[in-house]
C-alpha positions as CSV (number, residue, x, y, z in Angstrom):
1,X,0.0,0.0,0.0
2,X,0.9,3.5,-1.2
3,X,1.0,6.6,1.3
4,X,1.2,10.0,0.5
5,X,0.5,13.0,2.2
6,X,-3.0,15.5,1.3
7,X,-1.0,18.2,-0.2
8,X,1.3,15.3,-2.3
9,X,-2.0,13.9,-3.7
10,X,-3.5,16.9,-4.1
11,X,-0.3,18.1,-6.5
12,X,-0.1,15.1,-8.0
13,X,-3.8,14.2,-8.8
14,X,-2.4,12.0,-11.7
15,X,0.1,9.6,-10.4
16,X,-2.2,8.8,-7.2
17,X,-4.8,7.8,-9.5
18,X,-2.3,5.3,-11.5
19,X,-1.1,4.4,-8.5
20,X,-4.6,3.6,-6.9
21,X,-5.3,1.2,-10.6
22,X,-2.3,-1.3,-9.1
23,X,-2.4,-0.9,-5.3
24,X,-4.8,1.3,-2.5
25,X,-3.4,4.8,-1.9
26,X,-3.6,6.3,1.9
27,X,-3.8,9.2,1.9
28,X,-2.6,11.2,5.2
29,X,-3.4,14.8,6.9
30,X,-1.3,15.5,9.7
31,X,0.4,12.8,10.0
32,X,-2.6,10.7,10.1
33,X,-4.6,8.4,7.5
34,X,-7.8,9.7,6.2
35,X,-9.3,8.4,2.8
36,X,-8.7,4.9,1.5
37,X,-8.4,5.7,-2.5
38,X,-8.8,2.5,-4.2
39,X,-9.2,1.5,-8.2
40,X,-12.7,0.5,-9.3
41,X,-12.2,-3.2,-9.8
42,X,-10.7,-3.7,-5.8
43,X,-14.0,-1.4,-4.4
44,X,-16.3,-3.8,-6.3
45,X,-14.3,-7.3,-4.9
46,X,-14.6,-5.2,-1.7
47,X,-18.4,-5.1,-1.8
48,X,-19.4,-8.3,-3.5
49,X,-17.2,-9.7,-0.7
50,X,-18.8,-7.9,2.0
51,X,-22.5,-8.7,0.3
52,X,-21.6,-12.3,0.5
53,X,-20.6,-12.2,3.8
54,X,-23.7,-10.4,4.8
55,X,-25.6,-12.7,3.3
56,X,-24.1,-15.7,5.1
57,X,-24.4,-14.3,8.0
58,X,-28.2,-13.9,7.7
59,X,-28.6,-17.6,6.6
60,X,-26.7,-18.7,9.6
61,X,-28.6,-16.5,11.7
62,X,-32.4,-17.7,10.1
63,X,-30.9,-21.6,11.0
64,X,-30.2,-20.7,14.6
65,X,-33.8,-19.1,15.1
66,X,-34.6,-22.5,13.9
């Protein structure tokens, strides 16, 4: 994972966007990590991930009531 500071992002709105396409960019204020910037592609495997997950947990949770 990529770090770079607000005001380096901000400057160089170009490379953090290549660089988010092959690997999540955190970007810092302060000294501390604020915003996640990640490409497309990785947000969706994120959420269909997450959606699967959710969705398990439901079934598992319907079979216990049961």
């Amino acid at each position: 994972m990529k770090t770079m500071s607000a005001r380096e992002a901000k400057n160089g709105f170009g490379l953090m966007i290549d660089t988010a396409r092959a690997e999540p960019v955190l970007i810092e204020k302060h000294g501390r990590g604020v915003v996640m910037v990640v490409s497309v592609e990785e947000y969706e495997r994120l959420t269909v991930r997450m959606a699967a997950k959710g969705k398990a947990a439901e079934r598992d949770a319907e079979a216990a009531r049961k």
